[in-house]
C-alpha positions as CSV (number, residue, x, y, z in Angstrom):
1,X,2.3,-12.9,17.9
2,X,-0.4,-15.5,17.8
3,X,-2.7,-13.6,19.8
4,X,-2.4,-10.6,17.8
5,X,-2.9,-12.5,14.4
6,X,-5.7,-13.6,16.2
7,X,-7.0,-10.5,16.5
8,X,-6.3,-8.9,13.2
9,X,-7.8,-11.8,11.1
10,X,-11.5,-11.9,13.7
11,X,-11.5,-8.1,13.3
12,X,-10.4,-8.1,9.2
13,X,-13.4,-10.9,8.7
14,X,-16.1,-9.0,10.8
15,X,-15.3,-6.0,8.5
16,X,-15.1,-7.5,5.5
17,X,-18.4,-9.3,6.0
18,X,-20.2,-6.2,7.0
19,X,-18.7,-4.6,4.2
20,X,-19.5,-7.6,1.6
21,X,-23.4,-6.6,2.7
22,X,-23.0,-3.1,2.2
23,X,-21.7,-3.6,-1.3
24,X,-24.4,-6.4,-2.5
25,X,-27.0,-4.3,-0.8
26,X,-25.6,-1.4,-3.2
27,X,-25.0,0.9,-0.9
28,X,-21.4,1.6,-1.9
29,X,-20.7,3.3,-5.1
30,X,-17.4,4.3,-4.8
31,X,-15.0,2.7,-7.5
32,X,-12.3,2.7,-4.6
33,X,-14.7,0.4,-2.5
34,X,-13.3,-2.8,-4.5
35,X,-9.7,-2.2,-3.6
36,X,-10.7,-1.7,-0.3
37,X,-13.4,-4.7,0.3
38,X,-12.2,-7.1,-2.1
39,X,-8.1,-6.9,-1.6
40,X,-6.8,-4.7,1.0
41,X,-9.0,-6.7,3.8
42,X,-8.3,-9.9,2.8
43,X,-4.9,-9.3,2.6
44,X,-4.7,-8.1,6.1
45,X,-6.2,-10.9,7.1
46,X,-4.6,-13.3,5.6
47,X,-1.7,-11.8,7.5
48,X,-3.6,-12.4,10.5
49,X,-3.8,-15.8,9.9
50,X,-0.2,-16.2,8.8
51,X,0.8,-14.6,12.3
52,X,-0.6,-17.3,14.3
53,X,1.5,-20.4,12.9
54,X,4.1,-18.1,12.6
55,X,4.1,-17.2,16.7
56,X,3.8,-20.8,17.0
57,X,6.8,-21.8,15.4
58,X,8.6,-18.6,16.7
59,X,7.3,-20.6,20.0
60,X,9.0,-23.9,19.0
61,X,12.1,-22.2,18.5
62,X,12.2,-19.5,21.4
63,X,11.8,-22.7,23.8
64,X,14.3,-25.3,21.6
65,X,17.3,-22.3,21.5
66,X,16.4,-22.6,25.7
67,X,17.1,-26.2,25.7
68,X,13.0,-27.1,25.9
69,X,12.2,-30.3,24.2
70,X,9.4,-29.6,21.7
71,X,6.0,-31.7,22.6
72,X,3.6,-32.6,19.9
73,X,-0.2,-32.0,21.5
74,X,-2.1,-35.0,22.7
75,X,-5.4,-35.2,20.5
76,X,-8.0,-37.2,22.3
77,X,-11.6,-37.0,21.0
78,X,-12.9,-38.9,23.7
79,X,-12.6,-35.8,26.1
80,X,-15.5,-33.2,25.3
81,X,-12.9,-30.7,25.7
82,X,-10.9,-31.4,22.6
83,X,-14.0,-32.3,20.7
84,X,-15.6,-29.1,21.5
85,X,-11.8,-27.4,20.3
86,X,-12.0,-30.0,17.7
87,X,-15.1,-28.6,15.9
88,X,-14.1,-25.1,16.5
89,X,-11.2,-25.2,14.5
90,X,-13.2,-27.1,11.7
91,X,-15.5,-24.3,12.0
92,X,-13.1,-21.7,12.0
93,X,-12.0,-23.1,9.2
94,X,-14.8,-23.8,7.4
95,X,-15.4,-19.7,7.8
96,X,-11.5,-19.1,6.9
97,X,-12.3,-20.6,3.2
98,X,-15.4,-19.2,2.8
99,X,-14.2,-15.5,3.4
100,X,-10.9,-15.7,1.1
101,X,-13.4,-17.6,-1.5
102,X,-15.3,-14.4,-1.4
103,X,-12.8,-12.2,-1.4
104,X,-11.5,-14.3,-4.6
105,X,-14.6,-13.7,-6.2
106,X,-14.9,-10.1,-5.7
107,X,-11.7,-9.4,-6.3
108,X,-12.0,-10.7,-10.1
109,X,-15.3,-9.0,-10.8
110,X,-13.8,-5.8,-8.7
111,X,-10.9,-6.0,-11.1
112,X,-12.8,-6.5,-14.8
113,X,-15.3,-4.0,-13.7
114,X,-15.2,-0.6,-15.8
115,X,-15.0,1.4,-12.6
116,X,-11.7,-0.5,-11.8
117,X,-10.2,0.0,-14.9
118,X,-11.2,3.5,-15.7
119,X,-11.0,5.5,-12.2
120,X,-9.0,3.3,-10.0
121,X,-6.3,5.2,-11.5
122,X,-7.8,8.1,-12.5
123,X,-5.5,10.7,-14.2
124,X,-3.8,7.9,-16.1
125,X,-7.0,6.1,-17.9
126,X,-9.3,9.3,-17.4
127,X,-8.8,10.1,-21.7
128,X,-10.1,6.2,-22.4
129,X,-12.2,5.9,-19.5
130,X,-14.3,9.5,-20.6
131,X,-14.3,8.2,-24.2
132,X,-15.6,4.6,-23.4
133,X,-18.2,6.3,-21.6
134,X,-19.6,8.5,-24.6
135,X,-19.5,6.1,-27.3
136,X,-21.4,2.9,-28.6
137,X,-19.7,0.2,-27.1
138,X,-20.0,2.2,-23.6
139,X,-21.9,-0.8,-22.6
140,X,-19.3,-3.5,-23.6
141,X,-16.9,-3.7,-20.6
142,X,-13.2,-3.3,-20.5
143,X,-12.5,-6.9,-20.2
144,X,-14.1,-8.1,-23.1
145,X,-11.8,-6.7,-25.5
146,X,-8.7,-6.4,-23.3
147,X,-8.7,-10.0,-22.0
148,X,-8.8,-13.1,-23.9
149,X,-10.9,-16.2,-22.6
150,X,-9.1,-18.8,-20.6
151,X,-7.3,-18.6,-17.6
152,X,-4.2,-18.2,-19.7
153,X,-4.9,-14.9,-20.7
154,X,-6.6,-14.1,-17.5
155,X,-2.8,-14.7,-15.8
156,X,-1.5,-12.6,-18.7
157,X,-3.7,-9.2,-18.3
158,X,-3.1,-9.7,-14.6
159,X,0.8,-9.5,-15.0
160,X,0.5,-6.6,-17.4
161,X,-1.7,-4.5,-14.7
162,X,0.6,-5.3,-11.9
163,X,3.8,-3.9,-14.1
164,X,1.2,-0.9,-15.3
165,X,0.7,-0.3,-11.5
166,X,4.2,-0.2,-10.9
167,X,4.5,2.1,-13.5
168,X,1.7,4.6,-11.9
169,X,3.4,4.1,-8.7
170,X,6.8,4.9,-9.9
171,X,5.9,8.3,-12.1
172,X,6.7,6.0,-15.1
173,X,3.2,6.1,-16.9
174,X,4.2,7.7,-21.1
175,X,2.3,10.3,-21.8
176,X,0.1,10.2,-23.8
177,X,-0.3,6.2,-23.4
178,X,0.8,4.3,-27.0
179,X,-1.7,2.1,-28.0
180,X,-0.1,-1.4,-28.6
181,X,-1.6,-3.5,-30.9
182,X,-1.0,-6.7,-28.0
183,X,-3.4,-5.0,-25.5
184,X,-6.6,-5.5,-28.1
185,X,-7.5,-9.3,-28.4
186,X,-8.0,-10.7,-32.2
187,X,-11.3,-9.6,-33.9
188,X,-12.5,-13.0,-33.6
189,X,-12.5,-13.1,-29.7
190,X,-13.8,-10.0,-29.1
191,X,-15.6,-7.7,-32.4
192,X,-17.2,-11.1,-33.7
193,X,-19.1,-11.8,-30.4
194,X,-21.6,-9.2,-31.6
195,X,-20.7,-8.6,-35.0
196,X,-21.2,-11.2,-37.6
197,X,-18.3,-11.7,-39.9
198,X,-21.0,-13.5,-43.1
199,X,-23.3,-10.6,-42.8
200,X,-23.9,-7.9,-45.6
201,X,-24.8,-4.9,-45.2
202,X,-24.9,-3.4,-49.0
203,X,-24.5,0.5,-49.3
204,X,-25.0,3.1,-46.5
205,X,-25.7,6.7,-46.9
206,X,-23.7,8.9,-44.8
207,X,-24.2,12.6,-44.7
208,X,-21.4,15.0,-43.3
209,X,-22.5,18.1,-41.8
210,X,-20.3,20.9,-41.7
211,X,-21.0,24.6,-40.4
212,X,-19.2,27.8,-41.9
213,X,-17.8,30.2,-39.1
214,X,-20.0,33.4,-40.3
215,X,-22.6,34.9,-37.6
216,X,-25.4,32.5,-39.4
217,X,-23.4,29.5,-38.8
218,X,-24.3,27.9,-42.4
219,X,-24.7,24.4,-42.7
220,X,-22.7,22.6,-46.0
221,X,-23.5,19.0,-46.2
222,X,-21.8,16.0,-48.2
223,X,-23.8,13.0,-49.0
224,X,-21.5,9.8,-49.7
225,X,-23.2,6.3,-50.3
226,X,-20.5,3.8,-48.7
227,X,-19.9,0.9,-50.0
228,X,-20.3,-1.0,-47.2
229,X,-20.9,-4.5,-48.6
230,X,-19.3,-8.1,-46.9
231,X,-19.6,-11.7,-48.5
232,X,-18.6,-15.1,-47.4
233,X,-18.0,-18.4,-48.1
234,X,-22.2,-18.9,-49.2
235,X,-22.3,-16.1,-50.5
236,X,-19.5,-15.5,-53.1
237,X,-16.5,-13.3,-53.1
238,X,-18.0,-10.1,-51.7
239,X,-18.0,-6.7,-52.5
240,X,-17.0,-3.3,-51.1
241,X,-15.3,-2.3,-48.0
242,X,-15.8,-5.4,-46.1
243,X,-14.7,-7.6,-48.9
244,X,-11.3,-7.3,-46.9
245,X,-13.2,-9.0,-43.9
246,X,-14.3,-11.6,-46.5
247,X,-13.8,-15.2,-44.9
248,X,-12.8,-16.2,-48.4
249,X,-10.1,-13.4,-48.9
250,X,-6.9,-13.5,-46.5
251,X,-5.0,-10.1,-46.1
252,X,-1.6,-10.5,-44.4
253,X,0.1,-7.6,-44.2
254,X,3.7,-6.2,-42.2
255,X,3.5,-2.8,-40.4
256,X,6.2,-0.2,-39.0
257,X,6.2,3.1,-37.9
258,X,5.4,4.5,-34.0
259,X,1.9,3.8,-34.7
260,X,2.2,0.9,-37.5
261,X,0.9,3.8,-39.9
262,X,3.2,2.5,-42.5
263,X,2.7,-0.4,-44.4
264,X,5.2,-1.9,-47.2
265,X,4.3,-5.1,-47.6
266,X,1.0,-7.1,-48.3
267,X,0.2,-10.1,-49.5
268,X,-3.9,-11.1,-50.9
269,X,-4.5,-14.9,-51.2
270,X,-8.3,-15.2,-52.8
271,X,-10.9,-18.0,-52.6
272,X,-9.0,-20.2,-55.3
273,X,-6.2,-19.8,-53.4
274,X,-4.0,-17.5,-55.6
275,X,-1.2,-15.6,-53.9
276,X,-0.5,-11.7,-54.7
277,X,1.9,-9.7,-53.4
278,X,2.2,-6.3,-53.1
279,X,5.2,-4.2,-52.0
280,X,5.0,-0.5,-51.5
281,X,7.4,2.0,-53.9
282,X,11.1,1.3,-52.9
283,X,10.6,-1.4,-50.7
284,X,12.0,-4.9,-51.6
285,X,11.3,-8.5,-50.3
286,X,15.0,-8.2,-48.7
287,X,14.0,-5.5,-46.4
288,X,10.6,-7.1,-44.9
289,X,12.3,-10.4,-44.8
290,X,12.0,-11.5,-41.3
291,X,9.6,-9.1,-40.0
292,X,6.6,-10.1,-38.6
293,X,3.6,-10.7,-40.9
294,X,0.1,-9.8,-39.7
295,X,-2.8,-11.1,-40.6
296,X,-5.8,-8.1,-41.1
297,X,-9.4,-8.3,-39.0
298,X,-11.6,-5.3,-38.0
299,X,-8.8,-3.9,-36.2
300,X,-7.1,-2.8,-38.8
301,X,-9.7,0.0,-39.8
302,X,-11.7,0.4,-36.6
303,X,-8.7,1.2,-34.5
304,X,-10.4,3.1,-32.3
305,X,-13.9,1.4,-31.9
306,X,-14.6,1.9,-28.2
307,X,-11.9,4.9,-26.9
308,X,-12.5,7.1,-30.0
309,X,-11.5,11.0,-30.2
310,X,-12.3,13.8,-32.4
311,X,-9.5,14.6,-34.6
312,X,-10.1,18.5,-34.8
313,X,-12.1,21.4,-32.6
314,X,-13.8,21.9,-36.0
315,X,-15.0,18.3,-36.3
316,X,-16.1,17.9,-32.7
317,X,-18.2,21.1,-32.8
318,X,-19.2,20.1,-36.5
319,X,-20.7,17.0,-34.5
320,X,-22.1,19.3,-31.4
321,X,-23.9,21.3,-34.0
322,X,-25.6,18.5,-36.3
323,X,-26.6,16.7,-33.1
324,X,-28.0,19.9,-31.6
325,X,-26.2,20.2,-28.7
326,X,-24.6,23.5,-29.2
327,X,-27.7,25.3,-30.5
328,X,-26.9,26.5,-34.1
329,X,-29.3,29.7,-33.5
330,X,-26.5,31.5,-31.8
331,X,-24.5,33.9,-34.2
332,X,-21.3,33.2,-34.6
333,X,-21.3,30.1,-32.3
334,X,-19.3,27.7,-34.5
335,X,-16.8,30.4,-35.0
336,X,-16.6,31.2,-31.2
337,X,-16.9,27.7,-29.8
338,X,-13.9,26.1,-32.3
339,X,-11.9,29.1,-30.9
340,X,-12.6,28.0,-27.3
341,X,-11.9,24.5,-27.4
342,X,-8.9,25.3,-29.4
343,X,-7.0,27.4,-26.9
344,X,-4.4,25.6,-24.7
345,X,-5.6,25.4,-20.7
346,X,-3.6,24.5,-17.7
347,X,-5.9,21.6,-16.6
348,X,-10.0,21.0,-17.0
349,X,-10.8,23.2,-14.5
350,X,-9.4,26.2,-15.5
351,X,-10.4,25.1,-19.1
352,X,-14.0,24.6,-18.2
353,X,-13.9,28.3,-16.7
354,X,-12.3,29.8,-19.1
355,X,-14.5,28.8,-22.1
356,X,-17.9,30.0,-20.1
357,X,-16.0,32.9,-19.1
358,X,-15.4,33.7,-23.1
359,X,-18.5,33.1,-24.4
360,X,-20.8,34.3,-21.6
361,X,-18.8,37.6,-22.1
362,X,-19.1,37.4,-26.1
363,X,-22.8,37.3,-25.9
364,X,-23.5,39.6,-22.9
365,X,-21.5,42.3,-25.1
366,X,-23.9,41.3,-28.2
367,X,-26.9,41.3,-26.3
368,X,-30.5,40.4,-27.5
369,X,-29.6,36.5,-27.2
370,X,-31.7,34.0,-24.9
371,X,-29.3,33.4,-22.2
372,X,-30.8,29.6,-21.5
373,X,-29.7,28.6,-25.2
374,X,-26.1,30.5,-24.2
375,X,-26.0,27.9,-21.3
376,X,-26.7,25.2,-23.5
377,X,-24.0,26.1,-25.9
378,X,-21.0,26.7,-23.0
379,X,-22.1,23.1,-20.9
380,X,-22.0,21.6,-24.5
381,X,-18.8,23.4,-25.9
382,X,-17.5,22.4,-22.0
383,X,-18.7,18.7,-23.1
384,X,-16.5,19.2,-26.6
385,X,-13.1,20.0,-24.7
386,X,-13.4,17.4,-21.9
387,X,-14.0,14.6,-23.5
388,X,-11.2,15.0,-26.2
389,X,-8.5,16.8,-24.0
390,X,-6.6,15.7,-21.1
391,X,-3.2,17.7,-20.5
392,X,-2.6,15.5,-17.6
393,X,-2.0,12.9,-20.1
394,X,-1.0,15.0,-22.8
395,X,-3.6,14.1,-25.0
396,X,-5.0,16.8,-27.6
397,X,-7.0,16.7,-30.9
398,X,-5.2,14.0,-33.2
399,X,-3.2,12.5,-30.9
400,X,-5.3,8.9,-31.1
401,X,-5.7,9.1,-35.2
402,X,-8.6,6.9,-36.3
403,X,-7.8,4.7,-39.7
404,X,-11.3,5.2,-40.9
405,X,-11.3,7.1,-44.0
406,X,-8.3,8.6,-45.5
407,X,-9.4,12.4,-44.8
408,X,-7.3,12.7,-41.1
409,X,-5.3,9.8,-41.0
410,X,-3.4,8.0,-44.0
411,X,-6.6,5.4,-43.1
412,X,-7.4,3.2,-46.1
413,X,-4.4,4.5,-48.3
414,X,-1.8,3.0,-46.3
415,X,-2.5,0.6,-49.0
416,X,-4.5,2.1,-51.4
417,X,-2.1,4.7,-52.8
418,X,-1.6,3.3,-56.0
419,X,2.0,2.4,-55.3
420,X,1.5,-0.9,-53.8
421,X,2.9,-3.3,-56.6
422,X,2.8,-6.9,-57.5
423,X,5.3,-8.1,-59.6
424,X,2.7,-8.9,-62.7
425,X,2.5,-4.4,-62.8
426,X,-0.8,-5.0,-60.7
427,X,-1.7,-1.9,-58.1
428,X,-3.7,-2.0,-54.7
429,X,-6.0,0.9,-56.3
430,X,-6.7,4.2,-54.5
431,X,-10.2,4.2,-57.2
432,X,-12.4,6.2,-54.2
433,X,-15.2,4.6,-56.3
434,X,-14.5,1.4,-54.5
435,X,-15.5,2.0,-51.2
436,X,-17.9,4.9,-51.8
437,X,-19.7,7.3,-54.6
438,X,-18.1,10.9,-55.3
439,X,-19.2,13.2,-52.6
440,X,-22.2,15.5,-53.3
């Protein structure tokens, strides 16, 4: 048993080292490689070396059941012998440490790495994997808003994968994953590294582009001047949308519902100090008493900052279009591309050959198109579907509702409906004047 955990651990080392090179030399790409170099090695051989004491003492015991007296060795550093032995084992050692120190440390940055997270386990993560990849904060990894600093919360994710493995492993993954509210780190440990809570950013023009489904594909647009604002503590009370993320104005809040969508209870305490509180139509202090009281960041609103989805086939290819991807010269391309995306498909690749298959056919039977700008407009349509459906997962348009606005999701009038209350007759206001100019 010795011998052979003698021979696992030299043979597990020489690979992983040889490996170890391969990676830093960046010659391994794979997202699998990690599992491979950085914990399925050094676990066999640190079962290598657990064999060898273990066929020792299996030894010990073989010879004491036979009636052998057990004989500790004789350690004498005065014969070259056991000094050459001697500073073997030290040596041995010495490269014993330094392997599972690397493994250690590949193993962590194998594990916070986006590859890990994202394709490790593929068809589970694929739907927030593809849309991390496609947004703005594509560049912030995984880790920095899904675990906490400290080793604390370093233990903690750890745990929480290992269960969420044995989920994967046992068919138990929901579908589509919920997205707790406990998996996201507070604002202040992950959004404010980057974003700065005292800035102000005044008013921002927006324009919404939308595109009628006629054969010139007319362009409608809506011009809003949000009301971005912010404020702090040197600067006063603040103004507009970010007055909520005013350090100087605490919003605590409680939240129910299968995606905390409904809110009945909040409560605004402002620079001086002054307590409000507001309680939604029919709800009384009895029936939050007890439940657990939030208290409101960036989260709140930007729900989905880093896995977002389109809500609608007509908003994605809305976006396609103003960005150019699907190229608005095409008749009737809006109209034929919202139809594509919105048909149901076994898995992506019978969806991705089924939508070039309709509109290759559609403008084939028109004739007199460019068939290069046709291309364009099925990779890009192809690009709409697959990277906001995933029938794996079960995810579709809306099923990850975004609480910006208040046009697709309830949004900002989970609390500005005008039927939040305080008890002096005082209403959280649903004024759209407050956040933003009438539409134009």
């Amino acid at each position: 048993m010795s011998l052979l955990g003698i021979a696992i651990a030299t043979a597990m080392a020489a690979v992983f080292l040889v490996l170890v090179a391969l990676h830093l030399a960046g010659f391994l790409k794979n997202p699998y490689v990690g599992l491979l170099v950085f914990i399925a090695l050094p676990l066999l051989f640190l079962t290598g070396l657990a064999l060898i004491p273990a066929g020792a003492w299996w030894t010990a015991r073989r010879r004491a059941h036979h009636g052998g007296t057990p004989d500790w060795p004789v350690i004498d550093l005065r014969q070259p012998r056991q000094r050459t032995i001697a500073l073997a084992v030290i040596a041995l050692t010495a490269v014993n440490v330094l392997i599972v120190a690397l493994a250690a440390n590949g193993a962590v940055h194998a594990m916070e790495s986006n590859a890990f997270c994202g394709q490790v386990c593929h068809t589970t993560m694929e739907p927030q994997a593809t849309a991390h990849r496609v947004w703005p904060h594509a560049s912030v990894s995984c880790t920095q808003c899904h675990v906490g600093p400290g080793a604390g919360s370093f233990v903690e994710a750890k745990l929480a994968g290992t269960r969420q493995l044995f989920h994967v492993v046992t068919g138990r993954v929901p579908k589509p994953i919920p997205p707790p509210s406990q998996l996201i780190q507070p604002a202040r440990a992950t959004c404010e590294g980057c974003h700065w809570p005292d800035s102000f950013h005044g008013d921002v023009v927006r324009v919404v582009r939308e595109y009628a489904a006629d054969e010139a594909n007319t362009e409608s647009s809506t011009t809003l001047r949000l009301h971005v604002g912010g404020g702090s503590r040197r600067l006063g009370s603040g103004s507009g949308i970010h007055w909520h993320m005013n350090l100087d104005n605490r919003i605590d809040f409680i939240a129910s519902g299968e995606r905390e969508e409904v809110i009945p209870y909040v409560r605004v305490t402002d620079r001086q100090g002054q307590v409000r509180e507001y309680f939604a139509e029919g709800t009384t202090r009895d029936q939050v008493a007890g439940k657990p009281v939030r208290r409101m960041d960036c989260m709140d609103c930007h729900n989905r900052p880093a896995h977002t989805f389109d809500v609608s086939p007509e908003r994605a290819v809305n976006a396609a279009l103003a960005d150019g991807r699907i190229p608005r010269q095409l008749p009737f391309v809006r109209r034929e591309a919202v139809n594509a995306v919105r048909e149901s498909y076994q898995d992506k690749q019978a969806a991705l050959k089924e939508i070039a298959q309709r509109l290759t056919r559609f403008y084939d039977e028109r004739g007199g198109v460019d068939p290069a700008m046709v291309r364009r407009a099925v990779a890009a349509t192809q690009d709409v579907w697959a990277t906001n459906v995933f029938p794996a997962m079960r995810v579709t348009w809306g099923t990850y509702p975004n609480h910006i606005g208040h046009v697709d999701s309830p949004g900002c009038s989970r609390c500005h409906d005008d039927s939040h209350k305080a008890a002096d007759g005082k209403v959280i206001s649903q004024d759209c004047e407050l956040c933003h100019t009438v539409p134009e």
